[in-house]
TORKOL-4160 file (C-alpha; in steps of 0.2 Angstrom, whole numbers, padded with zeros to 4 digits, m for minus):
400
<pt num="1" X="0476" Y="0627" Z="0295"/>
<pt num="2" X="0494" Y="0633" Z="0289"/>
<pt num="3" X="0499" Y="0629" Z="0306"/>
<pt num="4" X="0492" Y="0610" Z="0306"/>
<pt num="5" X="0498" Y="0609" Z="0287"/>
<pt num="6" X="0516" Y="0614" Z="0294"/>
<pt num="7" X="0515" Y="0601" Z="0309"/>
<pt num="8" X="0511" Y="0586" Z="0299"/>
<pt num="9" X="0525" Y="0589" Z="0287"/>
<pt num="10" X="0537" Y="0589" Z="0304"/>
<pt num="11" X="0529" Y="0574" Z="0309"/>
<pt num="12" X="0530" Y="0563" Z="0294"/>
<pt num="13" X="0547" Y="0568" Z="0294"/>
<pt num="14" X="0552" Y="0563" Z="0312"/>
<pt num="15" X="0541" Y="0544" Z="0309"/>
<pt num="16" X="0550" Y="0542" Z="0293"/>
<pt num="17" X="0567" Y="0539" Z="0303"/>
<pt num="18" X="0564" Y="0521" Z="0311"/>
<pt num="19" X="0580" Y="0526" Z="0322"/>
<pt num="20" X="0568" Y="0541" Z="0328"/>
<pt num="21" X="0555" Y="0528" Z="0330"/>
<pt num="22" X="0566" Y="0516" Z="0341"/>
<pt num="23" X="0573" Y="0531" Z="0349"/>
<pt num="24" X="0557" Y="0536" Z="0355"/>
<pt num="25" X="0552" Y="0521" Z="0360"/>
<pt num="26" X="0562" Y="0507" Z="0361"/>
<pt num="27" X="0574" Y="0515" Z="0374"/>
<pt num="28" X="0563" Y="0523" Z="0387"/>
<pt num="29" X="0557" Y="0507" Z="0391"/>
<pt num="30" X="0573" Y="0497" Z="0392"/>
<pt num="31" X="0577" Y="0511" Z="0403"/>
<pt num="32" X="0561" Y="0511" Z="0414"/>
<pt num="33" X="0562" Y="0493" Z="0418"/>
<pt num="34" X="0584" Y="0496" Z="0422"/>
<pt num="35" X="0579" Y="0509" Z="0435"/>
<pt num="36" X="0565" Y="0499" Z="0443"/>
<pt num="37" X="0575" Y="0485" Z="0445"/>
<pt num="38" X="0588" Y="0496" Z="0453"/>
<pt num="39" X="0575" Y="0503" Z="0466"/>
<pt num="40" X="0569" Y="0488" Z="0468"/>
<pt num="41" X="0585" Y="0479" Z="0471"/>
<pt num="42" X="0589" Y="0495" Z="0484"/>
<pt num="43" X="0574" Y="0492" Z="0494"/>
<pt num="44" X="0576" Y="0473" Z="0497"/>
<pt num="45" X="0581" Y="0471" Z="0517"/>
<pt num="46" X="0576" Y="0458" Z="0529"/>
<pt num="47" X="0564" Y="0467" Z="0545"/>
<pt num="48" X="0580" Y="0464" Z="0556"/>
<pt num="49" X="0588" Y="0477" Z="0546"/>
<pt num="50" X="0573" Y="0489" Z="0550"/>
<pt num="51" X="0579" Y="0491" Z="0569"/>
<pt num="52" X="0594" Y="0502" Z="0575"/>
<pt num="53" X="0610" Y="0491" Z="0579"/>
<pt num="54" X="0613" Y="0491" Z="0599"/>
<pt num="55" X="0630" Y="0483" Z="0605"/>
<pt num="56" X="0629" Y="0476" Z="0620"/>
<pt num="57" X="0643" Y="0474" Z="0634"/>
<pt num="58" X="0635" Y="0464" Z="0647"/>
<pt num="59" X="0650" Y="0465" Z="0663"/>
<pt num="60" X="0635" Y="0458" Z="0676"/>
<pt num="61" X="0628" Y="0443" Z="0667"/>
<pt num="62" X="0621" Y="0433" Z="0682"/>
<pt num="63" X="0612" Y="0447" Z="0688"/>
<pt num="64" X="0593" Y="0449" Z="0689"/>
<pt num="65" X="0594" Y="0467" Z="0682"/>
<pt num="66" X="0604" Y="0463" Z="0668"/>
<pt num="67" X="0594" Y="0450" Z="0662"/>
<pt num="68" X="0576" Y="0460" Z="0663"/>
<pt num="69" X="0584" Y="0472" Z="0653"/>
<pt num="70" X="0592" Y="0461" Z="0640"/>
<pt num="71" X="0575" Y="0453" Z="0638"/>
<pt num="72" X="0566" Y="0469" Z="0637"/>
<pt num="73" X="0576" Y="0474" Z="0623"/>
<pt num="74" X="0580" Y="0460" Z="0614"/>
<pt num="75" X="0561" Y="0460" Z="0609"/>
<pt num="76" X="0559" Y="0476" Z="0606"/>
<pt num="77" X="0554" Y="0482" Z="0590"/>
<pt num="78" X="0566" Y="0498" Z="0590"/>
<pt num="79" X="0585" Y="0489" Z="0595"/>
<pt num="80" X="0596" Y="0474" Z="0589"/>
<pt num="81" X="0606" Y="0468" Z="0601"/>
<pt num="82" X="0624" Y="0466" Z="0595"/>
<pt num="83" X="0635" Y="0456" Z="0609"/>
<pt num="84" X="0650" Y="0464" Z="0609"/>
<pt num="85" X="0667" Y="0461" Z="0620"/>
<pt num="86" X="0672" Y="0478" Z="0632"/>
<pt num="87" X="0687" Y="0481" Z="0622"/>
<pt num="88" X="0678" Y="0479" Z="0603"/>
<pt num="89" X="0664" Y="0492" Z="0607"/>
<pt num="90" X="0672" Y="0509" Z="0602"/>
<pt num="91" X="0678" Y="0498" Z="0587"/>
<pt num="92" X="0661" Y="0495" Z="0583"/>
<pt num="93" X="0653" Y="0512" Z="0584"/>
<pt num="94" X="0666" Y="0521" Z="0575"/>
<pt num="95" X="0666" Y="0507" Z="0560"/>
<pt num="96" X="0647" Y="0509" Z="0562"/>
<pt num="97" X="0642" Y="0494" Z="0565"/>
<pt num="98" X="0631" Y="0499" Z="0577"/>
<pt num="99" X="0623" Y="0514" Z="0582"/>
<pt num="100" X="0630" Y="0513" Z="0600"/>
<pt num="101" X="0635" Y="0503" Z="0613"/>
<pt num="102" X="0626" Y="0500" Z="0631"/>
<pt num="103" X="0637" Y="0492" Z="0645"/>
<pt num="104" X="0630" Y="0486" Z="0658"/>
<pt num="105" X="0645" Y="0488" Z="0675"/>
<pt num="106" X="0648" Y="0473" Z="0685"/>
<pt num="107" X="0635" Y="0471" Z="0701"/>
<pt num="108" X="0623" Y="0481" Z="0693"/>
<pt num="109" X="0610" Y="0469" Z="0700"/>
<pt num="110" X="0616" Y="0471" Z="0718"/>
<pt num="111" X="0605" Y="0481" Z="0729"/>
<pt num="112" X="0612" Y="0498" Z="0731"/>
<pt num="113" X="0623" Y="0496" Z="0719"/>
<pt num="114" X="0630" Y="0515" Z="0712"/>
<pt num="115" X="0634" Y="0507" Z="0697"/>
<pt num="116" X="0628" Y="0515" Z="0682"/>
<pt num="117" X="0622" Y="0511" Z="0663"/>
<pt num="118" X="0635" Y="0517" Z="0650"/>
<pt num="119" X="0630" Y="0524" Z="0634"/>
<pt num="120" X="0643" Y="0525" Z="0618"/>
<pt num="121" X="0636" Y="0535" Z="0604"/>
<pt num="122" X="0638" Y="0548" Z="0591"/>
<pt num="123" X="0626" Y="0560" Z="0602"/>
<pt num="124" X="0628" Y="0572" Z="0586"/>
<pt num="125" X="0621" Y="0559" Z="0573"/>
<pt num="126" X="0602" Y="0558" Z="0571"/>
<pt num="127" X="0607" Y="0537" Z="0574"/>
<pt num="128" X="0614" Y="0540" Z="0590"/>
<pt num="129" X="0603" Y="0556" Z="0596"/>
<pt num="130" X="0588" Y="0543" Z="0593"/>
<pt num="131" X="0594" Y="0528" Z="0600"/>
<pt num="132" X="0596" Y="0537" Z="0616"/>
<pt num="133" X="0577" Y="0540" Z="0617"/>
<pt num="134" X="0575" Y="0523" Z="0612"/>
<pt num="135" X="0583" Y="0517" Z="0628"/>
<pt num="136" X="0575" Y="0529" Z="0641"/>
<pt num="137" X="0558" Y="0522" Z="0641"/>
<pt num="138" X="0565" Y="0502" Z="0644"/>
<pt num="139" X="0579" Y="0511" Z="0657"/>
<pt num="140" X="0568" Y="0520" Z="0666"/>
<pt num="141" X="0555" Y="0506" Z="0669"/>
<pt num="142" X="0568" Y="0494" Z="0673"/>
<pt num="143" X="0575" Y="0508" Z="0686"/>
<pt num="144" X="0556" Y="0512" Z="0693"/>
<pt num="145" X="0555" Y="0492" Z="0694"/>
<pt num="146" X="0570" Y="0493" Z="0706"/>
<pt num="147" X="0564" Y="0506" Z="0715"/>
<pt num="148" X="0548" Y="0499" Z="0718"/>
<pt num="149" X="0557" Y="0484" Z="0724"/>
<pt num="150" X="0565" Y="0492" Z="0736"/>
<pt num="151" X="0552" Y="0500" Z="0745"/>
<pt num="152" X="0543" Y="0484" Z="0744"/>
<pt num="153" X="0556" Y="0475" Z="0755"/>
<pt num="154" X="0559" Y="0489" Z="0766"/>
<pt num="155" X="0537" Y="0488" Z="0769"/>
<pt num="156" X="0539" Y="0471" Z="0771"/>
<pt num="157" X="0554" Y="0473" Z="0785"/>
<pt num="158" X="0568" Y="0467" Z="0777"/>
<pt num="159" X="0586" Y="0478" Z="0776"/>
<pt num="160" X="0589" Y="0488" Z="0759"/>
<pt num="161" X="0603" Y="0477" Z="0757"/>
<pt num="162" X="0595" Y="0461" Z="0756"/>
<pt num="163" X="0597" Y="0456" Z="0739"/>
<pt num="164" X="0586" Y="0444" Z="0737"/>
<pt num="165" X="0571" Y="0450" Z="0743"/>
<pt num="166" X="0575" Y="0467" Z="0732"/>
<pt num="167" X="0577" Y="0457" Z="0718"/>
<pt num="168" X="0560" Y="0447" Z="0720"/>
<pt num="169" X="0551" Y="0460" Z="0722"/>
<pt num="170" X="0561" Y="0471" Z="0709"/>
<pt num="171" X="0556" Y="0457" Z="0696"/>
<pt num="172" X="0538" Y="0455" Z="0702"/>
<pt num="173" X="0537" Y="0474" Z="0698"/>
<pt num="174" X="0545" Y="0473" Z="0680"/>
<pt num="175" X="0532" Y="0459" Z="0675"/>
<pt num="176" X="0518" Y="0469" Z="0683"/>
<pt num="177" X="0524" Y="0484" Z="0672"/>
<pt num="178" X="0528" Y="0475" Z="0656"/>
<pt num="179" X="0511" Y="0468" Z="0658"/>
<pt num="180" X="0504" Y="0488" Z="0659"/>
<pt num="181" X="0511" Y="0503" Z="0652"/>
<pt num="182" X="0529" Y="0498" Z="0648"/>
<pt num="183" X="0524" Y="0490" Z="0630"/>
<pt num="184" X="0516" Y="0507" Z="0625"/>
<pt num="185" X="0531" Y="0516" Z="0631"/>
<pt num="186" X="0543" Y="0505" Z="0619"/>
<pt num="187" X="0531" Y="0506" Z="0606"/>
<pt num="188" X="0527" Y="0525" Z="0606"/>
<pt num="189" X="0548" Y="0525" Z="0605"/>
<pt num="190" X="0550" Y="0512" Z="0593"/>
<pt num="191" X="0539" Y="0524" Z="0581"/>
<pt num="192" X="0554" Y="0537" Z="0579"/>
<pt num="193" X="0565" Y="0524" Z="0570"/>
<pt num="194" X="0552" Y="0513" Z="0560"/>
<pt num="195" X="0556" Y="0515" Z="0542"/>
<pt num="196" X="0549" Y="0527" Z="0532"/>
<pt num="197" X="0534" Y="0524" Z="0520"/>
<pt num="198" X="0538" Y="0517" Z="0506"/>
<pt num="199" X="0547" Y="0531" Z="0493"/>
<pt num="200" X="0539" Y="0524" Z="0479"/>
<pt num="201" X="0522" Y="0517" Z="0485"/>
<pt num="202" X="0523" Y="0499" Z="0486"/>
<pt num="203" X="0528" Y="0499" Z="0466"/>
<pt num="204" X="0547" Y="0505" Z="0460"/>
<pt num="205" X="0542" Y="0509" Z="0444"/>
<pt num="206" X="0529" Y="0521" Z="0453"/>
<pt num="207" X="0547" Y="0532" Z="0451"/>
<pt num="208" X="0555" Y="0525" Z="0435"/>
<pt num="209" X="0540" Y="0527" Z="0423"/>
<pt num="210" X="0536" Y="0542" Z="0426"/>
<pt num="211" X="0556" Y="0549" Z="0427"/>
<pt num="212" X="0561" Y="0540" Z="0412"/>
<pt num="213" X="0545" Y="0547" Z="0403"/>
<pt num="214" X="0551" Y="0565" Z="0408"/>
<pt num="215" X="0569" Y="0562" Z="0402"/>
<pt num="216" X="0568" Y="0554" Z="0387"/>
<pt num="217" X="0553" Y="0566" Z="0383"/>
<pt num="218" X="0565" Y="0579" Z="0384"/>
<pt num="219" X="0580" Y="0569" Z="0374"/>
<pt num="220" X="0567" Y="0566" Z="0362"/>
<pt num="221" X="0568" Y="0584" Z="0355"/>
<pt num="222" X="0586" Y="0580" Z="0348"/>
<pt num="223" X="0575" Y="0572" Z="0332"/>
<pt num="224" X="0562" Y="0587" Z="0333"/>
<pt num="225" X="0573" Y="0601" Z="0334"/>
<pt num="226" X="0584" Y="0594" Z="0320"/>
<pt num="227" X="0571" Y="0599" Z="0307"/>
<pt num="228" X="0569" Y="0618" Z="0312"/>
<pt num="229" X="0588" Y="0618" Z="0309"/>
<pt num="230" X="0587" Y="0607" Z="0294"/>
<pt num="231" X="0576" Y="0619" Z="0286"/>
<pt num="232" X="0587" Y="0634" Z="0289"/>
<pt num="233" X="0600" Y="0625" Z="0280"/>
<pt num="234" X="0590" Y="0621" Z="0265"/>
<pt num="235" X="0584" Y="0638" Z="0266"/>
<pt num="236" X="0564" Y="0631" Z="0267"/>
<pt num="237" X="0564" Y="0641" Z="0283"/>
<pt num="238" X="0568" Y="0656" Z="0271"/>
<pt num="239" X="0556" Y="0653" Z="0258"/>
<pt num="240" X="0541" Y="0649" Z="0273"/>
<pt num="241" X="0546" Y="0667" Z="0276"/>
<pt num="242" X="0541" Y="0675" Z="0261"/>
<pt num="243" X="0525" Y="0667" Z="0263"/>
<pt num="244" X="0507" Y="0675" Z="0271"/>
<pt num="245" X="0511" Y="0664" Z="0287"/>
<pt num="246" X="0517" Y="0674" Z="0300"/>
<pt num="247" X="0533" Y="0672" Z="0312"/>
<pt num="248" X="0524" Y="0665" Z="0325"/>
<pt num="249" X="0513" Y="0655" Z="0316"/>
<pt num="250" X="0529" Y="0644" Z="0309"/>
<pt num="251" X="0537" Y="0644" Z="0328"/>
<pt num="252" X="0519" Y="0638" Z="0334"/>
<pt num="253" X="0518" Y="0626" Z="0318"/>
<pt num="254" X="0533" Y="0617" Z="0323"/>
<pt num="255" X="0530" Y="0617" Z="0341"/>
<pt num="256" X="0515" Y="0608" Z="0337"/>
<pt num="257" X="0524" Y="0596" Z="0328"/>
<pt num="258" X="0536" Y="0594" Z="0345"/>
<pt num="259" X="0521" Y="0594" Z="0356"/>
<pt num="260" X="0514" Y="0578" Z="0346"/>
<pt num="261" X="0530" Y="0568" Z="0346"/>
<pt num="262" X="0532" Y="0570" Z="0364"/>
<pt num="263" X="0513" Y="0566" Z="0369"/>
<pt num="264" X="0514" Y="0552" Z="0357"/>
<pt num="265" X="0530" Y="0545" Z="0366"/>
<pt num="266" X="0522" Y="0549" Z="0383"/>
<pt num="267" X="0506" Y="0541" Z="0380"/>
<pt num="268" X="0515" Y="0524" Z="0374"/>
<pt num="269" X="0526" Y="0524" Z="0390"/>
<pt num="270" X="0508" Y="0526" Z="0402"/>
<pt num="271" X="0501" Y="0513" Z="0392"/>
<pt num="272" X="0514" Y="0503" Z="0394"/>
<pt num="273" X="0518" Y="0509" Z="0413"/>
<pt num="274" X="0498" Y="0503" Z="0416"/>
<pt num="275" X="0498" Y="0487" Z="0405"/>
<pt num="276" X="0513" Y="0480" Z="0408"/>
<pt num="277" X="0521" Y="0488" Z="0426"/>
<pt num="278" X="0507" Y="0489" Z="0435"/>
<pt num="279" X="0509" Y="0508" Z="0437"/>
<pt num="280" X="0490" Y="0516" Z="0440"/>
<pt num="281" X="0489" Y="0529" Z="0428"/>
<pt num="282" X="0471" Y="0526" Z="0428"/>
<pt num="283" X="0469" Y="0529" Z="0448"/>
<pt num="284" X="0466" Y="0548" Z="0442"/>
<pt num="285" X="0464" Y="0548" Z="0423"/>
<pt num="286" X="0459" Y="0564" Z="0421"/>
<pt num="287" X="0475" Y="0571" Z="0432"/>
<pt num="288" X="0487" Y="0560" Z="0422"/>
<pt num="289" X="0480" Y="0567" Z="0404"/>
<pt num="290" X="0482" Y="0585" Z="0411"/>
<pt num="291" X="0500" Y="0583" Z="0416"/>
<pt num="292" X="0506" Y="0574" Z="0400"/>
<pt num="293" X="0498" Y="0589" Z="0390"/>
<pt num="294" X="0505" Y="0601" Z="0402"/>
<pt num="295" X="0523" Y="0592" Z="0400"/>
<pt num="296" X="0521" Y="0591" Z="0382"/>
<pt num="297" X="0518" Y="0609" Z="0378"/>
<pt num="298" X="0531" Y="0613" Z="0390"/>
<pt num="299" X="0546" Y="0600" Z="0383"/>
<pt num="300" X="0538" Y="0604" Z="0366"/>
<pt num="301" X="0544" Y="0625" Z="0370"/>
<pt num="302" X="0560" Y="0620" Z="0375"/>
<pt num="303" X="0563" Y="0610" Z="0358"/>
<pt num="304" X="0558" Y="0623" Z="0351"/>
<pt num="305" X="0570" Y="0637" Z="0357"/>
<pt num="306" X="0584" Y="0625" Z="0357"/>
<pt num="307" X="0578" Y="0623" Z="0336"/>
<pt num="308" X="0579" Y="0643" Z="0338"/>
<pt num="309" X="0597" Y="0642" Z="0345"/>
<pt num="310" X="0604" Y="0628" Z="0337"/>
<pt num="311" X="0615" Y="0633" Z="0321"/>
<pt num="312" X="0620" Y="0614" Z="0318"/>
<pt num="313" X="0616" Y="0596" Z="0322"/>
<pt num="314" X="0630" Y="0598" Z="0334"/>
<pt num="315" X="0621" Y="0610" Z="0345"/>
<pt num="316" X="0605" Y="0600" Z="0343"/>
<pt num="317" X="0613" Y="0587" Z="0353"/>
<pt num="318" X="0622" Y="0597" Z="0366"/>
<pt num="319" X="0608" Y="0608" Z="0371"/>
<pt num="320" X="0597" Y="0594" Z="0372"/>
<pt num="321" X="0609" Y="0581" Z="0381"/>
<pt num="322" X="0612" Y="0600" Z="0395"/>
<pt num="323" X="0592" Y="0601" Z="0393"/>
<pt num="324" X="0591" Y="0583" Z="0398"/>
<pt num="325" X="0604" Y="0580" Z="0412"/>
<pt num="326" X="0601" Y="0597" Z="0421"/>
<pt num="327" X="0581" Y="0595" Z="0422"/>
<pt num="328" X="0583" Y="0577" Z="0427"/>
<pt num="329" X="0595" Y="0579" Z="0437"/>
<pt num="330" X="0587" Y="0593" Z="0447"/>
<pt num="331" X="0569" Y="0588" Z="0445"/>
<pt num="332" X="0566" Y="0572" Z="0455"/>
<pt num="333" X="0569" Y="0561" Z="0440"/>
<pt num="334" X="0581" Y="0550" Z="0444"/>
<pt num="335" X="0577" Y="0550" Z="0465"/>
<pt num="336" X="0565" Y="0556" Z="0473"/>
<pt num="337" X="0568" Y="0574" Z="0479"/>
<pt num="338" X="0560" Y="0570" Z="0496"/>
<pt num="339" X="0577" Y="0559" Z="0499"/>
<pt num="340" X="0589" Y="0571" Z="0494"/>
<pt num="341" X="0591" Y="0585" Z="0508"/>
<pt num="342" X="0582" Y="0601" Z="0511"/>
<pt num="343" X="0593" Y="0613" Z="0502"/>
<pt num="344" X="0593" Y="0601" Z="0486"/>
<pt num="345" X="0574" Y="0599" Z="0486"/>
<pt num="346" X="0572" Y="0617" Z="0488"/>
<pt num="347" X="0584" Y="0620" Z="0473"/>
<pt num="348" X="0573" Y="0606" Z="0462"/>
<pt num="349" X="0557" Y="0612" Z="0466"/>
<pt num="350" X="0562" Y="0627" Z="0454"/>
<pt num="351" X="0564" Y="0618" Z="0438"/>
<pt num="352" X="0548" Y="0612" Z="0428"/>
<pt num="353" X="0553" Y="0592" Z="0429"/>
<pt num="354" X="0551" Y="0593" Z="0446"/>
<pt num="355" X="0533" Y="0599" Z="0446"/>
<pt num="356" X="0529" Y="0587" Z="0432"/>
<pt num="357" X="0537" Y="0572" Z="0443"/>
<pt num="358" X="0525" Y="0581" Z="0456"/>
<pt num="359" X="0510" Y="0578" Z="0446"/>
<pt num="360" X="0513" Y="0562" Z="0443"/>
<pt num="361" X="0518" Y="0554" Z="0460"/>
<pt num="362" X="0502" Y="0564" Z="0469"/>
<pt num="363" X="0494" Y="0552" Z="0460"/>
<pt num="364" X="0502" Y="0537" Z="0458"/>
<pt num="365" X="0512" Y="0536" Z="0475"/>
<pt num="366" X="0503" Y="0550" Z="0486"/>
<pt num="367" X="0488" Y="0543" Z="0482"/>
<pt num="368" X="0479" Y="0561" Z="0480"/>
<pt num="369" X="0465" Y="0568" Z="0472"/>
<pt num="370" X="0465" Y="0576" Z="0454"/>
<pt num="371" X="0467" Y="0593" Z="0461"/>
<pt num="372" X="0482" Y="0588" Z="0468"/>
<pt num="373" X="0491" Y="0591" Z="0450"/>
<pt num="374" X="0483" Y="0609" Z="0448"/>
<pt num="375" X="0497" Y="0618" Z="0454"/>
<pt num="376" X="0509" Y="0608" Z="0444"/>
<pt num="377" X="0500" Y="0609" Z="0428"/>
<pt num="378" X="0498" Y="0629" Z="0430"/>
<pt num="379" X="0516" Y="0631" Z="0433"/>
<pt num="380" X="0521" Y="0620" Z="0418"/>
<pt num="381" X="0513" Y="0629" Z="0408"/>
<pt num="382" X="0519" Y="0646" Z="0414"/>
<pt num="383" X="0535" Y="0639" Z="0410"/>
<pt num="384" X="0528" Y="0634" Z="0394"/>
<pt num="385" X="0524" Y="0652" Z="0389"/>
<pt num="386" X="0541" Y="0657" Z="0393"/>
<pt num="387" X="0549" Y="0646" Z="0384"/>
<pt num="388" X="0537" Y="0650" Z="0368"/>
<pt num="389" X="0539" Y="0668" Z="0370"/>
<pt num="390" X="0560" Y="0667" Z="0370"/>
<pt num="391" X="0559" Y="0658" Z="0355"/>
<pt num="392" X="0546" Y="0669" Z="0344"/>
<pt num="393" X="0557" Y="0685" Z="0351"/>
<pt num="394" X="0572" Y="0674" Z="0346"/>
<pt num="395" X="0565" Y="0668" Z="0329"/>
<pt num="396" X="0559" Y="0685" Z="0324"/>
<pt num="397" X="0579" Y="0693" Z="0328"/>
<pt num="398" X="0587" Y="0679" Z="0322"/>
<pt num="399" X="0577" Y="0676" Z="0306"/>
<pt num="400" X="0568" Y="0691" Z="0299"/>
């Protein structure tokens, strides 16, 4: 009861600030609708855009060849042919214009002709390594097509260096084939370069709610945290002291007080993420309650240790703007972890944001199960009981 009597007074301190009160509120959701509007604004490309840039040197235009395997990559949903002139395609591969270049040699249709298909790319690049998979499926069948043309001729007692009826039966061939097998070849190919799925499951804001709801939760201490130090300068801290409440009984009172502005300000931006965004909180309800609880009590510990620490205003601010950008930045709340490399995600995954941006996107972009957010609520509070114990350790040393 001492413990609930100590965390209303915090709280009707914090709502008697209306600067608090737009703090809390106010900003978070200007900012949530900024950053989904800049992922939104990122994600806009027209489907050309989709497929890998392919410059094409064309040195045999009148012949048969050529011209099967322009048309064969033209429509294909991997490549996009960029025409280039001989002398502007190293240009264009090292400006990165296109992914590579393909020059086709003069009297590359002419029956036993040595000449050979060129490729330009950055073989070290995962661009360039894919685009040359891209190419051996349409290559290769055009080659086969050739192949079979030639036999075909030879069976029908022509010489191997009659072009004509090599090339008749070359192009009979490639229209057999692309009526067959050479579609799924293309398509099994095109798959390594089709876009990704969607980062933030069909909805930005599947990515701003939830991160600016993490960050601003954690901001949000600055007003909390300032009332453990304004006690200590009044000396109220003092005389709570001298009372029958015990040390961790006045930590745990104001840390309740912490854990209600945050789940306060948390429920009103998933209310508002749901209502208003579109953001489907409610998909897993259950799962979304457990991980604001777990995020509160764990934000509401570090507010609380940083009250501890904190010997002025000053500080306040410091360790919560360091508190803010360190478990933002780190945590997946301003990108999503998946984009930013393996070394980075692994480094993220150690910081409690990250799990609570977890939580969240198994259910709202993931599209997962409500025991998806077990191990992410376990683990925040583990950090939860960390943080609490560092601060009773640090009151009790500090205070008594």
């Amino acid at each position: 009861m001492r413990i609930t009597d100590l965390a209303l007074k915090d709280l009707s301190q914090v709502f008697r600030n209306k600067r608090s009160l737009l703090f809390l509120a106010a900003m978070p959701i200007v900012f949530t609708l900024f950053m989904g509007l800049a992922y939104r604004g990122g994600q806009t490309q027209t489907p050309g855009d989709q497929r890998t840039p392919l410059g094409w040197v064309n040195q045999d235009p009148e012949g048969t060849l050529s011209r099967q395997l322009y048309t064969m990559l033209s429509t294909s949903d991997a490549v996009r042919l960029v025409e280039l002139a001989p002398q502007a395609a190293e240009s264009a591969v090292r400006k990165g214009e296109v992914a590579g270049v393909l020059t086709v040699p003069a009297g590359f249709s002419q029956a036993g002709s040595a000449g050979q298909l060129t490729l330009m790319a950055d073989t070290l690049s995962p661009q360039g390594q894919a685009l040359f998979q891209l190419l051996r499926g349409p290559v290769t069948q055009l080659m086969s097509s050739l192949e079979i043309g030639q036999l075909a001729a030879e069976a029908a007692g022509a010489s191997a260096g009659t072009t004509a009826e090599v090339e008749t039966a070359s192009s009979a061939a490639a229209q057999a084939w692309a009526q067959t097998d050479s579609n799924k070849l293309v398509q099994v190919q095109a798959a390594v370069t089709q876009p990704a799925a969607d980062p933030f499951g069909g909805n930005p804001y599947n990515q701003s709610s939830p991160g600016m709801l993490v960050m601003f939760a954690i901001l949000g201490l600055v007003t909390s945290a300032q009332i453990l130090v304004e006690e200590r300068k009044t000396h109220t801290l003092q005389r709570l002291m001298t009372t029958a409440m015990k040390p961790w009984e006045i930590v745990a009172g104001h840390m309740l007080a912490m854990f209600g502005v945050v789940f306060l300000q948390t429920a009103l931006l998933l209310i508002f993420g749901q209502l208003v965004l579109k953001v489907n909180y409610l998909r897993e309800p259950l799962g979304t309650l457990l991980v604001a609880v777990a995020l509160g009590l764990w934000v509401a510990s570090v507010g609380l240790l940083i009250g501890v620490l904190a010997k002025g205003d000053d500080q306040v601010t410091l360790f919560s703007l360091i508190a803010m950008f360190v478990f933002s930045a780190l945590g997946g709340v301003w990108f999503p972890l998946e984009g930013a490399g393996s070394a980075f995600a692994a480094v993220g995954r150690l910081v409690p944001s990250a799990w609570a941006m977890n939580g969240f996107q198994n259910i709202l972009i993931r599209g997962l199960a409500l025991g998806s957010v077990t191990l992410s609520v376990v683990i925040l509070v583990a950090y939860t009981l960390a943080f609490f114990g560092v601060a009773v350790w640090r009151f009790r040393k500090t205070e008594m």
